[in-house]
C-alpha positions in Angstrom: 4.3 7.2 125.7 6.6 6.4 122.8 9.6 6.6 124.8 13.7 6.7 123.5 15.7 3.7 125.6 13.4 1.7 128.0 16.0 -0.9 126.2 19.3 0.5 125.6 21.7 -2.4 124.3 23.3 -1.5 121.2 25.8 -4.1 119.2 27.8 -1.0 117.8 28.7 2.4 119.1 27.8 4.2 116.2 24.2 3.3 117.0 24.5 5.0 120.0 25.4 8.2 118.7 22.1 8.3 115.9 19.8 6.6 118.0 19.9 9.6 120.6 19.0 11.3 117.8 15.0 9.8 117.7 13.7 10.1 121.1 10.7 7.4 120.2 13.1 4.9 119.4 14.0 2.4 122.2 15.5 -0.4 120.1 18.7 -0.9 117.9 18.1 -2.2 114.1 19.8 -5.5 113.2 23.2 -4.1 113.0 24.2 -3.5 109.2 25.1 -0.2 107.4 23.3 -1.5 104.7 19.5 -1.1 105.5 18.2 -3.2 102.7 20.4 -6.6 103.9 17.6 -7.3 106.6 14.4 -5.8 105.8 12.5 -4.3 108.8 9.3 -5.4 108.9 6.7 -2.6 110.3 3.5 -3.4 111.5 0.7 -1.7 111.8 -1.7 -2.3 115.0 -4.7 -0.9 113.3 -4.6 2.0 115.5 -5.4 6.0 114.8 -3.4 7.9 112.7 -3.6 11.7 113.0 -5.7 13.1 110.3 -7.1 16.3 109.2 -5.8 20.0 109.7 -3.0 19.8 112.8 -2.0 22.8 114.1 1.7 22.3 115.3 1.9 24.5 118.4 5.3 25.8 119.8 5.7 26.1 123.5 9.3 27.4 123.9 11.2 26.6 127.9 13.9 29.0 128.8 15.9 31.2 126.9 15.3 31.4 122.8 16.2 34.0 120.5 14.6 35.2 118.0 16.4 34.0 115.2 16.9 30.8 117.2 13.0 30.4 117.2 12.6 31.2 113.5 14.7 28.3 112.2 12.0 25.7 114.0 8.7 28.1 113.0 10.4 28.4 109.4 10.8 24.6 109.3 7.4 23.6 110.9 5.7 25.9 108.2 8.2 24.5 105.2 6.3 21.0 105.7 2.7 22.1 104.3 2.8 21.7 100.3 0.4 24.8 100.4 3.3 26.9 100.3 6.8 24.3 99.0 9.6 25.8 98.7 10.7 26.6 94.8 14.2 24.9 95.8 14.4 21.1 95.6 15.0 19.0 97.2 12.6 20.2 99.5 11.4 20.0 103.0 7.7 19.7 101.6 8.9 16.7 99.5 10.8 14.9 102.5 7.3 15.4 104.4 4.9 14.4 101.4 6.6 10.6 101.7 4.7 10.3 105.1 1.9 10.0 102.8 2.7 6.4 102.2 1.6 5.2 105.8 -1.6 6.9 104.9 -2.4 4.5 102.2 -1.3 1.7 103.6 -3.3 2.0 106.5 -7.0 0.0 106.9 -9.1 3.3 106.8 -12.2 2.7 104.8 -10.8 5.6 102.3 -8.0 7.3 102.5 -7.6 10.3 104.7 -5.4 13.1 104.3 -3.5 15.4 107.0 -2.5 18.7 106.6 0.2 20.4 109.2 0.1 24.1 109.6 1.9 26.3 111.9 0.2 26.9 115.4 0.9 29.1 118.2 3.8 29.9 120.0 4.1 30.8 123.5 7.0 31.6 125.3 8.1 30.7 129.2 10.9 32.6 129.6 10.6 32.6 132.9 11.4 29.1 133.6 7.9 28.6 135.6 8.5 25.4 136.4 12.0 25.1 137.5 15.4 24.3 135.6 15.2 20.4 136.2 12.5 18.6 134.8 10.6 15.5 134.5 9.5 14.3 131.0 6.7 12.4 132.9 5.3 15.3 134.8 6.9 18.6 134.2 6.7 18.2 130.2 3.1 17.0 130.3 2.1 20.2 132.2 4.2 22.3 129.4 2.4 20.7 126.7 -1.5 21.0 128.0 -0.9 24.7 127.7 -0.9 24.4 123.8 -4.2 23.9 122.2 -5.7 20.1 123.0 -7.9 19.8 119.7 -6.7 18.9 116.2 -3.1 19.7 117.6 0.3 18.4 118.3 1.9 20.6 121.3 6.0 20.5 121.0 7.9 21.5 123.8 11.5 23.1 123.7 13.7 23.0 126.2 16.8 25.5 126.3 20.0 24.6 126.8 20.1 25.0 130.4 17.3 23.4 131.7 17.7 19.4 132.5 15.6 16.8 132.0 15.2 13.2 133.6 17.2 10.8 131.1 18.4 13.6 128.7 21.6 13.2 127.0 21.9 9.7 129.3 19.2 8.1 127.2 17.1 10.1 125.4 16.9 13.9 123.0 13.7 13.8 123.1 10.5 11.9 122.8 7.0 12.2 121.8 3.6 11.0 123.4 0.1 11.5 124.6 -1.9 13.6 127.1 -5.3 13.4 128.1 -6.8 16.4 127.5 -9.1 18.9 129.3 -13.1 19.1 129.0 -14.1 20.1 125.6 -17.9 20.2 124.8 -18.0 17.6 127.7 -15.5 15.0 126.4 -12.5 14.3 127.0 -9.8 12.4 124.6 -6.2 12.3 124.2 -3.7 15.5 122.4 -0.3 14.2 121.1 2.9 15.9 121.9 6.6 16.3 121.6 9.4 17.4 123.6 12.7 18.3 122.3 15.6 19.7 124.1 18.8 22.4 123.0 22.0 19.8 123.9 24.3 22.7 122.6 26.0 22.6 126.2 24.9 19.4 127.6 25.7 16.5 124.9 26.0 18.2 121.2 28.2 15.0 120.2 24.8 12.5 120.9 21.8 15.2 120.0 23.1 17.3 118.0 25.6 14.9 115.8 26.8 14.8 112.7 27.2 18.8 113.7 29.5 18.0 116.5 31.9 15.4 117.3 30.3 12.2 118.5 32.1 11.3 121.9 31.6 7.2 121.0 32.5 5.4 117.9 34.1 6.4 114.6 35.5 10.1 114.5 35.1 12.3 111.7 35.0 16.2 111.3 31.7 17.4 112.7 29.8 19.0 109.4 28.7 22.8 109.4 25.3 23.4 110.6 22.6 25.1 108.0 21.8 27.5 110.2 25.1 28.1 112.1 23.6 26.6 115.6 24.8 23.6 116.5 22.1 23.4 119.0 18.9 24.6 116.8 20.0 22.8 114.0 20.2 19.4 116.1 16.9 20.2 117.7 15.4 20.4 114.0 16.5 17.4 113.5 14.6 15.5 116.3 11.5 17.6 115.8 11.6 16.2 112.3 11.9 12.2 113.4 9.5 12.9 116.0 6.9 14.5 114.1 7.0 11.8 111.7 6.8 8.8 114.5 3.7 11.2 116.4 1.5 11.1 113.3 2.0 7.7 112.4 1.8 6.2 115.8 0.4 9.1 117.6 -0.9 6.7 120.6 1.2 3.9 120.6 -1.3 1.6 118.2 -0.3 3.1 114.5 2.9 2.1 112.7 5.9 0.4 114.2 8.1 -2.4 114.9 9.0 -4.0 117.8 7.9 -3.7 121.5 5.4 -1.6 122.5 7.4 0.4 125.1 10.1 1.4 122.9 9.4 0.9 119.1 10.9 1.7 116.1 8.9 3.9 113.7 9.2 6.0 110.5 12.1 7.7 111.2 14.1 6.3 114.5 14.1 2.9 112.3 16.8 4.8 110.0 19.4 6.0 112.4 22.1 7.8 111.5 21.2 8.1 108.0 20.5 11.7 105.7 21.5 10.8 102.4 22.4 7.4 99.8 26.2 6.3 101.0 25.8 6.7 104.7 27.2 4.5 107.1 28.1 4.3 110.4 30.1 7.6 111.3 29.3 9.1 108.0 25.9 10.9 107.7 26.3 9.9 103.7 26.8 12.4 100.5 24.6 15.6 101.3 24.5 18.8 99.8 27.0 21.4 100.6 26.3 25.0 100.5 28.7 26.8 98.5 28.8 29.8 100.2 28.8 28.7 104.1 30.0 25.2 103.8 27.0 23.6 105.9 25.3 20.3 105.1 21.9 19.8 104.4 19.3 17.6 102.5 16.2 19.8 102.5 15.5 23.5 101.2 12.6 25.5 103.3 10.9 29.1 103.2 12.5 32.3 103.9 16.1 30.9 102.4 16.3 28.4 105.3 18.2 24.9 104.6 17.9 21.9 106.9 19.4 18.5 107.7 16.4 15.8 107.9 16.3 12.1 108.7 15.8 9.3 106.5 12.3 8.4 106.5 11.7 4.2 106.6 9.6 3.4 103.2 7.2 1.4 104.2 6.4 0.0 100.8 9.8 -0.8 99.9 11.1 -1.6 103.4 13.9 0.5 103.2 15.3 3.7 104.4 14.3 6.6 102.1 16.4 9.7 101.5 16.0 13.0 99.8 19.6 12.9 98.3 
């Protein structure tokens, strides 16, 4: 498993705050605001990427509402270029640059992959328990989404711990052996992101809340006026881009193994051109509510979405 801080020693506090933000990310970049000072170097380890028609599955922990769960539905189904939305920049856009691994990558021709809103299924109930392990506990979430051509994503509420969230980690992503099917078994990939509304908004869900470490500056308004939601958007987004480039730990990345930097967790802390530590860098502001954002998706929704690393310019790539 991709995991977020086997190795945790960060040069600058700053990095603490946007690295919690990219729960596959285990390492700090050389420390510079300026991302093109000292390239990064990605590697790729001539492993699978995912390919084909993914069905992003939802399996929702604890209490959600309904609107809550439409701002993370509305997103996953803004990233298929099927339907863009007519308002740039969009989330489409920010998701077509993933393309770039793709080509780069030593497949015989070039394969394409196609993302598409799966199935949702709630656990309201808290089955499981309110403290869980990632190891175990998330795992056992996961298999219950569909285990062929899928990634399962996992979303924890608010009030349900997890071993090294908020202390190390928002979330993380990984793979699962799956069950029997037509008498093989192989691996599914999947994701688990939790709500730190309550627990640790100023690490998972910054620049929407004050960061408790490093330099302070007004906490921005959220796109979809949850703090929490609109963080957790945020690393679904880097996670989903690190799964399908380094879906089992032999794709793209740089650095160790155990905790590697990948295609978005190698651009902490940035959303748009000027950013720099403590500032998320000049995004667009909606007129009417205030909030931030970088990206336009369906139904009217607007998101905040990392910078993406370029791997054919080595440098971080943003949609504003």
């Amino acid at each position: 498993m991709a995991a977020f801080a086997s190795s945790y020693l960060l040069l600058q506090l700053l990095l603490l705050i946007s690295l919690f933000h990219f729960g596959s990310a285990g390492r700090s970049l050389a420390e510079t605001s300026d991302q093109t000072q000292q390239p990064i170097l990605f590697q790729y380890h001539n492993g699978p990427l995912l390919t084909g028609k993914i069905s992003i599955n939802l399996i929702w922990y604890g209490n959600f509402k309904p609107s809550q769960r439409a701002i993370v539905s509305d997103f996953i189904t803004s990233l298929s270029t099927s339907s863009p939305s007519t308002n740039q920049p969009s989330v489409a856009t920010w998701w077509k640059s993933i393309e770039k691994y793709y080509h780069l990558s030593n497949a015989k021709k070039t394969s394409s992959l196609s993302l598409s809103l799966g199935n949702q299924i709630l656990d309201e109930s808290y089955s499981l328990g309110k403290s869980l392990s990632v190891g175990k506990h998330i795992k056992q979430l996961a298999a219950k989404g569909g285990q062929s051509n899928a990634i399962n994503v996992v979303l924890t509420s608010s009030d349900v711990l997890i071993d090294g969230f908020c202390s190390s980690k928002c979330g993380t992503h990984g793979s699962s052996k799956s069950s029997f099917i037509r008498g093989k078994s192989s691996k599914f990939a999947y994701i688990w992101v939790g709500n730190s509304e309550t627990q640790c908004p100023g690490q998972c869900a910054w620049p929407f809340h004050q960061p408790i470490y490093g330099p302070q500056s007004p906490p921005l308004v959220a796109p979809n006026n949850d703090v929490g939601l609109d963080g957790m958007v945020i690393n679904l987004a880097g996670l989903l881009a690190g799964t399908v480039t380094n879906p089992f730990g032999n794709g793209f990345y740089q650095g160790p193994k155990e905790a590697p930097l990948e295609a978005a967790s190698a651009c902490p802390g940035v959303y748009a051109k000027g950013a720099y530590p403590g500032y998320a860098g000049d995004l667009l502001v909606d007129a009417t509510t205030g909030a931030s954002y970088n990206a336009n998706g369906l139904n009217g929704k607007k998101y905040l979405l990392p910078a993406l690393f370029d791997p054919s310019t080595s440098s971080c790539s943003t949609l504003v």
